[in-house]
Every structure is written in structure tokens, then in C-alpha cells.
C-alpha positions in Angstrom: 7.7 2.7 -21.1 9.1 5.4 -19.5 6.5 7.8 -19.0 2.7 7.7 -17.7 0.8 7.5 -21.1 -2.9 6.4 -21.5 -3.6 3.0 -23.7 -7.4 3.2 -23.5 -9.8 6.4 -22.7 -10.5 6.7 -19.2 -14.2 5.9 -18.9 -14.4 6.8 -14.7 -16.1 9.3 -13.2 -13.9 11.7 -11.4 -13.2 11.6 -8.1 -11.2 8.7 -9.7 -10.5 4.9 -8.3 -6.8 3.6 -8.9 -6.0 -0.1 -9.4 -2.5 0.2 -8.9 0.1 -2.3 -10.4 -3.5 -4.1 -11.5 -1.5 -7.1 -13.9 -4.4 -9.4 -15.0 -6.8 -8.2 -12.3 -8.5 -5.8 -14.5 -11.6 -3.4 -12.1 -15.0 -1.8 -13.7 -14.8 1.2 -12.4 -11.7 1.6 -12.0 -8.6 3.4 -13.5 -6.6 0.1 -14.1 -2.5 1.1 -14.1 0.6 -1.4 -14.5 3.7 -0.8 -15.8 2.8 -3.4 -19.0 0.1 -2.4 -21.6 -1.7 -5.8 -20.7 -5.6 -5.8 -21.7 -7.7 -3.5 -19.7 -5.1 -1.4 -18.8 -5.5 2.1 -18.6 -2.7 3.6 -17.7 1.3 2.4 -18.7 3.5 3.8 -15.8 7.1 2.9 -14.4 6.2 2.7 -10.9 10.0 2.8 -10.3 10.5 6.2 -11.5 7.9 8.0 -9.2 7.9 11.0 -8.4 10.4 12.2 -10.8 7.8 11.0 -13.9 4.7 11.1 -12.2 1.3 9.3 -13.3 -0.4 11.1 -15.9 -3.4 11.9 -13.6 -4.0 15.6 -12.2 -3.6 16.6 -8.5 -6.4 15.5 -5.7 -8.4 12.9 -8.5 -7.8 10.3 -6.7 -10.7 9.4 -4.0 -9.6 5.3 -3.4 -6.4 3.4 -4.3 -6.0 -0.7 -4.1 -2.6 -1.8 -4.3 -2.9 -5.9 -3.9 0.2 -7.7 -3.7 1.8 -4.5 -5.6 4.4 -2.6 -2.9 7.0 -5.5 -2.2 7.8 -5.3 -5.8 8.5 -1.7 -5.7 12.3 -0.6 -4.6 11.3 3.1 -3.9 7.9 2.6 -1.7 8.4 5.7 0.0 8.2 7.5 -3.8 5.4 5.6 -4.9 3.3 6.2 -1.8 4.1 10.3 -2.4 3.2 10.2 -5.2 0.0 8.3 -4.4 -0.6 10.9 -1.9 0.1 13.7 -4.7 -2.9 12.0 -6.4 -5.4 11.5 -3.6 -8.0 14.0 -2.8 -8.2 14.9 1.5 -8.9 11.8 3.2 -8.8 9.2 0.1 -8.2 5.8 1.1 -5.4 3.4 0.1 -5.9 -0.4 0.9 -2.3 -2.2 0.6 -2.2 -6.1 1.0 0.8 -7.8 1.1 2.8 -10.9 2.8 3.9 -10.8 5.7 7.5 -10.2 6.0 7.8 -13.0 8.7 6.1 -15.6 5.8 8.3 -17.8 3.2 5.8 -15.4 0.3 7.4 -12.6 1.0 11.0 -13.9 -0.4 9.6 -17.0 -2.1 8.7 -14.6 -5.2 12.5 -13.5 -6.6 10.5 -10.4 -8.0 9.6 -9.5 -4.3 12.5 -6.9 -2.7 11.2 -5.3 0.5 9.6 -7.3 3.2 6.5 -5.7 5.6 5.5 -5.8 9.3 3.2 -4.3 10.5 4.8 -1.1 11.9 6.1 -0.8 8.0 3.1 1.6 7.3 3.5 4.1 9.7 6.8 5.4 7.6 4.0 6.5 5.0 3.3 9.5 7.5 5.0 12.3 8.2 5.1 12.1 12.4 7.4 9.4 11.9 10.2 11.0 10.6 10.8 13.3 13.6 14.3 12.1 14.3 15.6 12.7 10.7 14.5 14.3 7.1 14.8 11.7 4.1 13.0 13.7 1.6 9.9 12.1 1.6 6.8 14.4 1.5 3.3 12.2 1.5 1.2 11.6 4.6 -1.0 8.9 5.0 -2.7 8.0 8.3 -2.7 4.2 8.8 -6.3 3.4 9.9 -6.6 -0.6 10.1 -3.9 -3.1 10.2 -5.5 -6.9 9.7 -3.2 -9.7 9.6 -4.9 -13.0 7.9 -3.4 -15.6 10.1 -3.1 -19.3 9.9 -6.5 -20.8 11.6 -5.3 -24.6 12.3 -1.9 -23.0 13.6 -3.3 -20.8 15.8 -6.4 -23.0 17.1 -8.0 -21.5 20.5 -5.3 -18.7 20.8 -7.4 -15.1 21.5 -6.1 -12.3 19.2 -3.5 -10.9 21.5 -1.7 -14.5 21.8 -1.9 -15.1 17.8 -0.2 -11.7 17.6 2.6 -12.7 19.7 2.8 -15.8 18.3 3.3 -13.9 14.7 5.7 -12.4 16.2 7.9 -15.6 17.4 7.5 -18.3 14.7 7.4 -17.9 10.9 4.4 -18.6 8.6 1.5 -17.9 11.0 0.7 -14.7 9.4 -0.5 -15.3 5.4 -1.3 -12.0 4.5 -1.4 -8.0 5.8 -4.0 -5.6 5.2 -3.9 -2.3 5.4 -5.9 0.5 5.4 -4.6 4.3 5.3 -6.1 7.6 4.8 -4.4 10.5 3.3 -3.9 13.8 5.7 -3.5 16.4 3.7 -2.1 19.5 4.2 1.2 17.2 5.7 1.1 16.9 9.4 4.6 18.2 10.9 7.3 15.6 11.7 6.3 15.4 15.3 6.7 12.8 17.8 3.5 13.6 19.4 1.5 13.3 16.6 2.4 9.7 16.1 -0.7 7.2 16.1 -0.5 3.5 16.4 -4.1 1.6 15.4 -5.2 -1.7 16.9 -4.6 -5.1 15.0 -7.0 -7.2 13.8 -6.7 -10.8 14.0 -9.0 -13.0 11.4 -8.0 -16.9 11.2 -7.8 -17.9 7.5 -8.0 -21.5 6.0 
């Protein structure tokens, strides 16, 4: 469809929760939205046309956002995640999850088009965009960045050596998660106000 249209009635409570791109993972409590009317959805949306057709949802609704295994499949992440940020209310809180790029998942899939590290997220702020304009205007603050990394392949390593190791050799890191909060008004494009959390390392079977 090419337009944001409801299939159900939206039974949350404002300050809404958003399960974006939700395919067969269905939430209670939840807004569900996917760009197929599958059961449970709530919401039909081309996620490829944001912001130019928006999400049928007004301004600051939006209080949490989980987008699982949902942004390597989008071409235009920086217009998705404005207008995720056009959505969220101050301080909202988007949870991303995705492969890493340095993984065979994140090409395996031929639906997958954009790889992730984990200095991707910072390009959902503003502060990082002090050396050129591209258009984009969202701000999100990236909070927490996990990375779910092999446990037998990185046996007795302390977090800063599995980290470098993730950085050398393929497959060590499964999975990213990320957590980002949404600044709002937009910070300026400013070197300075740049911000670069710690990594956590958890060992995954």
C-alpha cells in the first residue's frame, strides 16, 4: 500500500508503543506496523517512502519504538529514523537490533541491503553531520551499544580483547543492540557535541 492506513482500531493507550516492521511478531500493547496487512497488524506503511508519506500517527505519540531485525532491510534508514523521531515524544527510546555487519547474517539474507557497525548509529544524530548537510533532520542520542558475541569463540578474552577481536575476524559478533533516545529540539551539527557510549560485551551460545 502506499500510504499509512489503519487495518485494526488502535487499542493503546497514548503515549503510544511502536513495533516497527513487526512481520509475525505481533506485541500486546503495542502499535504493531509492517508494510503487509499480516494478522495483528495495526498499521500498513511503506517504510520506503518515509518521510514523504509519513505514518498515520500524530506528532510526539510515540514514548518507545522496537525495531528487531527491521533497519538492514530499509534503503533510506536515515528517512525512516526521522521520521521515527517526528513520532517520538522528548526522550522516547528506540531499541534497534540487527547483525553485525562484520557477520555472514548481514548479507546471507538477499532482502538485507545496508550492513551495521557499531559507529552506524551515531549518523541518527545531528552532531555528526558537522562536516556536511544531507538533509536529514531527526536526532537520536545513542545510549547503549551491546554486541552479542560468540562465547566458545571468544573463551577467556575480557571485553576490551573480544571487541578487538570483532573487529579483526568475521562472525564473532551475532547480533547489535542498540539503544537511542530522542533529543528533541535538534542539537546543532557540532563537532563538540558529539558523544560516543561504552560497548558492552555479553558472550552468547
Amino acid at each position: 500500500m502506499m500510504e499509512s492506513e489503519t487495518t485494526n482500531t488502535i487499542k493503546a493507550p497514548r503515549p503510544y508503543r511502536l513495533n516497527v516492521g513487526c512481520g509475525r511478531n505481533v506485541m500486546e500493547g503495542h502499535i504493531n506496523l509492517d508494510s503487509a496487512a499480516l494478522p495483528g497488524v495495526d498499521l500498513v506503511c511503506d517504510l520506503e517512502t518515509l518521510p514523504t508519506k509519513p505514518i498515520a500517527l500524530p506528532d510526539g505519540s510515540v514514548e518507545f519504538f522496537l525495531l528487531s531485525h527491521v533497519i538492514e532491510h530499509i534503503r533510506d534508514s536515515l528517512g525512516l529514523m526521522q521520521e521515527l523521531w517526528r513520532l517520538a515524544t522528548p526522550g522516547a527510546i528506540a531499541q534497534i537490533r540487527v547483525p553485525h555487519g562484520g557477520s555472514d547474517d548481514a548479507w546471507e539474507d538477499p532482502t538485507h541491503v545496508r550492513a551495521y557497525f557499531p559507529g552506524s548509529f551515531g549518523y541518527f544524530s545531528q552532531p555528526y553531520y558537522w562536516r556536511a548537510d544531507y538533509g536529514y533532520r531527526g536526532d537520536w542520542k545513542v545510549e547503549r551499544i551491546r554486541l552479542n558475541v560468540d562465547r566458545q569463540r571468544c573463551a577467556g578474552l575480557d571485553p576490551q580483547r573480544a571487541f578487538l577481536k570483532s573487529q579483526q575476524e568475521r562472525n564473532i559478533v551475532r547480533e547489535i543492540f542498540c539503544e537511542l533516545s530522542a533529543v528533541k529540539p535538534l542539537r546543532e551539527p557540532k563537532r563538540e557535541l558529539q558523544s560516543f557510549p561504552l560497548i558492552e560485551i555479553l558472550h552468547v551460545d
